[in-house]
SERO-4910 file (N, C-alpha, C, O; in steps of 0.05 Angstrom, whole numbers):
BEGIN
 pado doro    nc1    nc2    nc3   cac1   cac2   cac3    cc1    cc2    cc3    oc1    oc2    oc3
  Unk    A   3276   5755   1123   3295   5775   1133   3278   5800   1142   3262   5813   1130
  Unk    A   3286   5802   1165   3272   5840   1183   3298   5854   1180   3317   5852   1195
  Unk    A   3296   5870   1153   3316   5892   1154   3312   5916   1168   3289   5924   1168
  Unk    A   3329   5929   1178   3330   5948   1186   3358   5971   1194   3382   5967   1187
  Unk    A   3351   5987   1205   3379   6005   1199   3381   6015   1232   3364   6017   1250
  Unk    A   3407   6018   1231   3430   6033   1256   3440   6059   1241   3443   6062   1217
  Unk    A   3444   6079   1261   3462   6099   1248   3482   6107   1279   3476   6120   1299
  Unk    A   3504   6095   1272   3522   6098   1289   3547   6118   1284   3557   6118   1261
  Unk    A   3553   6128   1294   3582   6160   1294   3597   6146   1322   3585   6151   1343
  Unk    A   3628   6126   1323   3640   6130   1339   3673   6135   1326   3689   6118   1321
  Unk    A   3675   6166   1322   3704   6166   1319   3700   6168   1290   3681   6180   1281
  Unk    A   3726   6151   1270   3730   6156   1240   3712   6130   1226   3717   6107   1231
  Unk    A   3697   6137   1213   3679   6118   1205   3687   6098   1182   3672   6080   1172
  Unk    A   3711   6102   1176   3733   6071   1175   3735   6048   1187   3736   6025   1179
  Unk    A   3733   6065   1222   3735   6035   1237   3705   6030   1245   3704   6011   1261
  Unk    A   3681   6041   1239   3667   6034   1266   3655   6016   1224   3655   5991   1226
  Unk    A   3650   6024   1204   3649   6009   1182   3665   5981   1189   3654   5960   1193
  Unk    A   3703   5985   1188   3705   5953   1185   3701   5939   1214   3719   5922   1218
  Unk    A   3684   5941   1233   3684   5930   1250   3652   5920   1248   3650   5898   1258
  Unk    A   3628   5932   1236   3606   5924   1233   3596   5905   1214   3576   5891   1214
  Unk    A   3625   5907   1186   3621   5889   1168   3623   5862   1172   3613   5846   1156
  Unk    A   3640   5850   1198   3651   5821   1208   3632   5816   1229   3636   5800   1248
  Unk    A   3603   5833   1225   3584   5821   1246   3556   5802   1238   3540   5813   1223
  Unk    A   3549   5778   1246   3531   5764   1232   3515   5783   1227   3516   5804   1240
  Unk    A   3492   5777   1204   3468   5790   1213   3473   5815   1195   3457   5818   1177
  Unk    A   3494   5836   1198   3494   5858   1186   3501   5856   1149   3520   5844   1139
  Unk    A   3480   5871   1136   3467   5863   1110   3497   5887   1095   3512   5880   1076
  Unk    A   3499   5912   1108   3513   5932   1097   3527   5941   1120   3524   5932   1143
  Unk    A   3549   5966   1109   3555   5983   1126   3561   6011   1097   3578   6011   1079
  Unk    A   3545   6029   1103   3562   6053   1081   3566   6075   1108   3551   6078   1127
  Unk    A   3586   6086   1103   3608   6112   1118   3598   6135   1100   3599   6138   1075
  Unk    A   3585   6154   1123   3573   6174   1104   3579   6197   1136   3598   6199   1151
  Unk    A   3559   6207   1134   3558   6241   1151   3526   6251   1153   3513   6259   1134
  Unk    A   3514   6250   1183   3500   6261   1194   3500   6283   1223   3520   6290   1237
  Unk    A   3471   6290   1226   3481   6311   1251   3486   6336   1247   3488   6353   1264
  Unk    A   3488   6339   1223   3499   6362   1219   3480   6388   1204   3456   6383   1204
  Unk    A   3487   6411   1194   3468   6433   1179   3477   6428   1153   3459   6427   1137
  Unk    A   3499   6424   1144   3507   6429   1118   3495   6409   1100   3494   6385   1104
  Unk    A   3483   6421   1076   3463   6396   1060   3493   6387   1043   3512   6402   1038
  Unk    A   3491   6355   1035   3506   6342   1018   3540   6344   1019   3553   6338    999
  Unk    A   3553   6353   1044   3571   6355   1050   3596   6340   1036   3592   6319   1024
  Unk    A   3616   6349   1038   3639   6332   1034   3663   6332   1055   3669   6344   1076
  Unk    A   3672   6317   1044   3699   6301   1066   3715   6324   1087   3722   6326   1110
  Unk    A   3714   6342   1061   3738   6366   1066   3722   6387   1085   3731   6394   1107
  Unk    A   3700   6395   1074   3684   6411   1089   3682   6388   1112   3702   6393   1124
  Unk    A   3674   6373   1120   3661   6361   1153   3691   6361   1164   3696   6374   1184
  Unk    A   3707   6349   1154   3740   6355   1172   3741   6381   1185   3752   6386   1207
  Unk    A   3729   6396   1169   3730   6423   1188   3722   6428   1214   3735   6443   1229
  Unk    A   3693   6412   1221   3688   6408   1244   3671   6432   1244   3666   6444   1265
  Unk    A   3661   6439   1219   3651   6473   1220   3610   6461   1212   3590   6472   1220
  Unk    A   3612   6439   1196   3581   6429   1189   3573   6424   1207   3548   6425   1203
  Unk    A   3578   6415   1235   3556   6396   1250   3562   6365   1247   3565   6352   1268
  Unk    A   3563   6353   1225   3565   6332   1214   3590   6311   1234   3613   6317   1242
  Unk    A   3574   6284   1238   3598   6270   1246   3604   6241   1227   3586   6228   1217
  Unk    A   3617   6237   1225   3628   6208   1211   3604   6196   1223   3595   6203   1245
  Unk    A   3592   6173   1203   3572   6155   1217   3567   6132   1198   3558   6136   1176
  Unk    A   3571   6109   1207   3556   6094   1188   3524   6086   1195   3512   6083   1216
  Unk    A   3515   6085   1159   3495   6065   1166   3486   6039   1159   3479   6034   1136
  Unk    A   3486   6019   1180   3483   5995   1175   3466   5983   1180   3455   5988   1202
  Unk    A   3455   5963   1164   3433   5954   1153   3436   5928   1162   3453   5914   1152
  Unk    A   3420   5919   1179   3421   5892   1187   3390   5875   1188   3367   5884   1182
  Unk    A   3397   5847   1197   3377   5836   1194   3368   5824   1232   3381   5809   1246
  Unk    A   3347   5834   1237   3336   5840   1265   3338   5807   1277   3346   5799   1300
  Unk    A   3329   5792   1253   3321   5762   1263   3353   5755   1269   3358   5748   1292
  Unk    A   3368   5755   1254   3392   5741   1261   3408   5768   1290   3414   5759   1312
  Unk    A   3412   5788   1285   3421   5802   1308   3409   5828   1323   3409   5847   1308
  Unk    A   3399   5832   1344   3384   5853   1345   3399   5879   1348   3423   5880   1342
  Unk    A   3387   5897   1356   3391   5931   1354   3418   5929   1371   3441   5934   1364
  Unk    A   3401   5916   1404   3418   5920   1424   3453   5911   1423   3475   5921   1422
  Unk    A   3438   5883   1423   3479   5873   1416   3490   5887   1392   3513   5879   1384
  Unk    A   3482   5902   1381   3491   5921   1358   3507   5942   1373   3530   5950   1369
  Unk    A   3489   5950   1391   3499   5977   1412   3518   5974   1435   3531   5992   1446
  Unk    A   3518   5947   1442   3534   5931   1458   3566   5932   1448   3587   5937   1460
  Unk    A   3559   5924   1418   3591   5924   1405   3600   5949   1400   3624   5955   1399
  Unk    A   3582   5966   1396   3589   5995   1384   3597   6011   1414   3611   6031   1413
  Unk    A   3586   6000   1439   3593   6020   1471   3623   6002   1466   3641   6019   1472
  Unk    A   3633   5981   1459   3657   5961   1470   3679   5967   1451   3703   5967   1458
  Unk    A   3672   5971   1426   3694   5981   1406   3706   6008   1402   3720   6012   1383
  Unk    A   3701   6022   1415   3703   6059   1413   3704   6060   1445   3695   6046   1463
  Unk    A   3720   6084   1443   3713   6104   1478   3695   6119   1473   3696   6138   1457
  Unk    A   3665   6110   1492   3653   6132   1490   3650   6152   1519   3631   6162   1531
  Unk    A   3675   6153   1522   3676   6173   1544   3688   6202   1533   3680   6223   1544
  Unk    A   3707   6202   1511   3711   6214   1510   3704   6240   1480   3709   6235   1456
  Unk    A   3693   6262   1490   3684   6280   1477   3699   6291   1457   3721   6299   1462
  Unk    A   3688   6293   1432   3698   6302   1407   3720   6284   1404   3739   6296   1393
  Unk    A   3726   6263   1408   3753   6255   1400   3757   6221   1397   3748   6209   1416
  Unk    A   3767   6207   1380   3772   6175   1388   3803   6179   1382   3810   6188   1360
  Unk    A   3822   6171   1400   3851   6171   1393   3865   6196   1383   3869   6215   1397
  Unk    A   3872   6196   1355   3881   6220   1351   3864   6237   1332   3866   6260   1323
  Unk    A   3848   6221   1328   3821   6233   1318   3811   6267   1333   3795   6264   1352
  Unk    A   3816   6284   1328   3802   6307   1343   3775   6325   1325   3777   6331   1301
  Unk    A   3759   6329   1338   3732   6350   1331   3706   6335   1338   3700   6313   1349
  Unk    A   3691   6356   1325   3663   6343   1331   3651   6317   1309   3633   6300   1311
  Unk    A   3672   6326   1284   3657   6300   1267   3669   6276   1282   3658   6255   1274
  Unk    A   3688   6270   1302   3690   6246   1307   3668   6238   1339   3672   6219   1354
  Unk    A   3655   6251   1342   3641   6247   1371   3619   6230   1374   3602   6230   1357
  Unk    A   3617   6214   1395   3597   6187   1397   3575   6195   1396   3566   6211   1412
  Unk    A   3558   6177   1369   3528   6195   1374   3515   6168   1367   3524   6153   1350
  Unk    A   3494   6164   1379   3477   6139   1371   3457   6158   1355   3454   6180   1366
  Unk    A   3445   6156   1334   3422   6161   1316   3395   6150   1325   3382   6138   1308
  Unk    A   3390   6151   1336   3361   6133   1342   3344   6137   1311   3348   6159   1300
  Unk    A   3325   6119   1298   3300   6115   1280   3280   6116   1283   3264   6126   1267
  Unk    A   3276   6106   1308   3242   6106   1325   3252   6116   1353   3275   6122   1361
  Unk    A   3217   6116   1368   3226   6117   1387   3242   6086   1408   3260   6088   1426
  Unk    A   3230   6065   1400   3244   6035   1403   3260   6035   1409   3266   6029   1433
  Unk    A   3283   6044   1386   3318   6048   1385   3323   6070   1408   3339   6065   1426
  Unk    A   3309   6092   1407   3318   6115   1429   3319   6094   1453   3338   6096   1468
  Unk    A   3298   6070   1457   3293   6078   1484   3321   6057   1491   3334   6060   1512
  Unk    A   3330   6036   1470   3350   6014   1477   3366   6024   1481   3380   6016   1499
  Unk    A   3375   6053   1464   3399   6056   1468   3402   6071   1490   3425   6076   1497
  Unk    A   3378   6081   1508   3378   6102   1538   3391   6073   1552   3412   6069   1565
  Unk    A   3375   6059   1548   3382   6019   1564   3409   6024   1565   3421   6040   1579
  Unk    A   3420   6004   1543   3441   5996   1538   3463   6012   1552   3482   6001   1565
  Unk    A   3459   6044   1546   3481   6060   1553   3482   6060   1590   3502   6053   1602
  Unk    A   3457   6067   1602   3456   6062   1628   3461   6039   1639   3469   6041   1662
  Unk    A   3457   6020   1630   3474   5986   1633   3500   5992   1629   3515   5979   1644
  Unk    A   3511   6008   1613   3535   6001   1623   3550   6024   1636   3574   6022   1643
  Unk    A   3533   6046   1639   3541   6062   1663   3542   6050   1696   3559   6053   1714
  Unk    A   3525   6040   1696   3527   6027   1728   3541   6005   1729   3551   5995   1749
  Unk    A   3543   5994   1704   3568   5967   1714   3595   5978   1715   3613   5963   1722
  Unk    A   3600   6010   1707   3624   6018   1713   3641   6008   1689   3665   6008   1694
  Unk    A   3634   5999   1669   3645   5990   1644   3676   6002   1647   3696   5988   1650
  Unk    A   3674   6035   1644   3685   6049   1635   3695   6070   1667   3676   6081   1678
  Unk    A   3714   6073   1674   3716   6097   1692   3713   6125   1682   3729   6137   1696
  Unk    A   3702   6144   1665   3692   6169   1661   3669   6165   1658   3663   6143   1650
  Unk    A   3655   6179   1661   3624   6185   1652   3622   6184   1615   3633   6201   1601
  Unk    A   3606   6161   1606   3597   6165   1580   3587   6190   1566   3564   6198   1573
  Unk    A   3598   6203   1548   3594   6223   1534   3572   6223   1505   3562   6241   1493
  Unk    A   3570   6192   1500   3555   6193   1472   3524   6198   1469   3509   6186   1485
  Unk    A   3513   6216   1450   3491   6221   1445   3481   6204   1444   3490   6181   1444
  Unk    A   3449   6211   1443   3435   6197   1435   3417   6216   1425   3407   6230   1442
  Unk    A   3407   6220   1392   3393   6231   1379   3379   6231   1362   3391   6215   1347
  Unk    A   3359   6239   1351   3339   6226   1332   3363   6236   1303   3381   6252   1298
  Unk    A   3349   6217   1292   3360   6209   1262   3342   6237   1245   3320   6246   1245
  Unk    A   3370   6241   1233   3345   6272   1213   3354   6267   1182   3338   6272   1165
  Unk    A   3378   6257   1175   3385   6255   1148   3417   6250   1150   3432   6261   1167
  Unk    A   3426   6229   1126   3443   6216   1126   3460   6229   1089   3452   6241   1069
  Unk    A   3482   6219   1097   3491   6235   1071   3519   6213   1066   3540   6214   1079
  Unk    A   3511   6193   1041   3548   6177   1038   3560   6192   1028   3556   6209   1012
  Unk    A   3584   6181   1044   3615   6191   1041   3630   6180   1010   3630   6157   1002
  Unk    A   3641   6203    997   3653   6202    976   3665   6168    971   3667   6156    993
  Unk    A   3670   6156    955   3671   6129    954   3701   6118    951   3710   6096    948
  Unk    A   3713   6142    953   3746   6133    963   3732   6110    998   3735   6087   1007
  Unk    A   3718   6132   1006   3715   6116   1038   3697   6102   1039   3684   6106   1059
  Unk    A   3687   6080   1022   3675   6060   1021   3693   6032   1025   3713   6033   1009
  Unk    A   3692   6018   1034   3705   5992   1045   3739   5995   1055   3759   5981   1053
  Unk    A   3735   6017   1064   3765   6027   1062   3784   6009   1075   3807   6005   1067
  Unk    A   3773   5999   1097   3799   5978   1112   3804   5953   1087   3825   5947   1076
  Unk    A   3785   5944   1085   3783   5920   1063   3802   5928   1030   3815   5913   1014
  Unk    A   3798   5947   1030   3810   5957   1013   3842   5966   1008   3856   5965    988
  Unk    A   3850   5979   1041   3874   5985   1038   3887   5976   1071   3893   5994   1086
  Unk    A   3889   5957   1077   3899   5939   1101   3923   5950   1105   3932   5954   1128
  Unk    A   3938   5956   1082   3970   5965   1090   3976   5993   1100   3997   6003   1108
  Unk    A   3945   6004   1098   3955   6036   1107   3960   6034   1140   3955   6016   1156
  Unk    A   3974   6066   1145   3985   6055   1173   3961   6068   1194   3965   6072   1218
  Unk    A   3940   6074   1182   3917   6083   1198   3902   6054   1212   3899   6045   1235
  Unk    A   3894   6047   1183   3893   6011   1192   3904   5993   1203   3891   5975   1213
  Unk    A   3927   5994   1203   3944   5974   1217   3944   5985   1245   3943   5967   1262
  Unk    A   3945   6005   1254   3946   6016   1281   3927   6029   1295   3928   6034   1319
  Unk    A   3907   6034   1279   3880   6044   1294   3872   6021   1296   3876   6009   1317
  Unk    A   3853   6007   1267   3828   5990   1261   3836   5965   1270   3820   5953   1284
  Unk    A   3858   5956   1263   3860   5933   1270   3861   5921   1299   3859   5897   1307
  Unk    A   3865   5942   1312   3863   5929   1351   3840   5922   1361   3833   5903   1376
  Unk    A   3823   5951   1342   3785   5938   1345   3783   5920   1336   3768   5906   1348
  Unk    A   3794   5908   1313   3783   5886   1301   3795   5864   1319   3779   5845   1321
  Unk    A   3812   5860   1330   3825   5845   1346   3802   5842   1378   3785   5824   1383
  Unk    A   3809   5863   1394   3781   5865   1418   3759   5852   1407   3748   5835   1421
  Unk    A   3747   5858   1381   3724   5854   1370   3723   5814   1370   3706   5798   1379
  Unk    A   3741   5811   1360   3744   5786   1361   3747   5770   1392   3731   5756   1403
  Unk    A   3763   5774   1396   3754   5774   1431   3742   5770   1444   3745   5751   1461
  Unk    A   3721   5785   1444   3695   5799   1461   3676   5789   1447   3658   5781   1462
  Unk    A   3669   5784   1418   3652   5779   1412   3647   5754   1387   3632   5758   1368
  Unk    A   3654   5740   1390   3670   5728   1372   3653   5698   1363   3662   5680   1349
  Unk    A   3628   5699   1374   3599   5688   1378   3585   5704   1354   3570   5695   1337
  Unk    A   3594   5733   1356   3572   5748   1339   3586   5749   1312   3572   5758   1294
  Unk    A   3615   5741   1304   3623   5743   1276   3610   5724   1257   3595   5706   1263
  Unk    A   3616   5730   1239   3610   5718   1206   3635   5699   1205   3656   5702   1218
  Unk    A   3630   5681   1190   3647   5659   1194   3667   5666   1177   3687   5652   1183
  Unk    A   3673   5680   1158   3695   5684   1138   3707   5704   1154   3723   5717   1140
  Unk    A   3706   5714   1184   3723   5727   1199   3742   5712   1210   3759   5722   1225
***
């Protein structure tokens, strides 16, 4: 196993979590908060939109079975990243698309990846998501640990997460884990 880590921010880190957990290859996903000034933050403070901090998971995968890229592939296809500070009714800056880069490696795939799919016109707006070096990661209180898995009946889940998980399946459905 080549472990290694992603730190992805698209939107509420509920969904971009249960959407990384049904991907071969990925070892983890924890929902935590980077990006931001505030040391050791919590839920209530980053809602504010006042830390810096955006929802982000980080997930821990294994390189041999899936690489960085098709990581970033699912993460440009499951979220809008056109649109600034916001996924759905999600509003502020903790919800805004930010790739984390680790090295410079990851910086440079994710300059790739994102310009691949600027010129294929993926998307009609111009892509809005960062791309920025990784400085420190901080998990989220553990109510928001496996949260879709945990509470399927809420109506955030049923009507946000589950459409990604649906597209997800769709679109990618080569890259799931077989108990998907």
């Amino acid at each position: 196993m080549k472990l290694e880590t992603a730190m992805l921010a698209g939107g509420c880190f509920w969904c971009v979590e249960a959407i990384f957990q049904k991907i071969k290859g990925v070892v983890s996903v924890t929902p935590g908060y980077s990006g931001g000034i505030t040391p050791n933050p919590t839920y209530e403070e980053v809602s504010t939109g006042e830390t810096g901090h955006a929802e982000t998971a980080e997930i821990k995968f294994d390189s041999n079975v899936i690489s960085y890229k098709d990581l970033l592939w699912i993460f440009f296809l499951t979220h809008d990243p056109t649109t600034l500070n916001q996924q759905g009714g999600d509003v502020g800056t903790q919800y805004r698309s930010v790739i984390f880069f680790m090295n410079e490696e990851q910086k440079l795939e994710a300059e790739e990846v994102k310009a691949h799919i600027e010129a294929e016109r993926i998307y009609k707006d111009p892509i809005v998501t960062e791309i920025t070096e990784f400085k420190k990661f901080y998990t989220a209180e553990d109510y928001h640990q496996n949260f879709y898995n945990h509470n399927r009946d809420y109506p955030y889940c049923r009507i946000v997460i589950d459409p990604k998980i649906n597209k997800l399946k769709k679109e990618f459905l080569y890259k799931l884990k077989a108990d998907n």
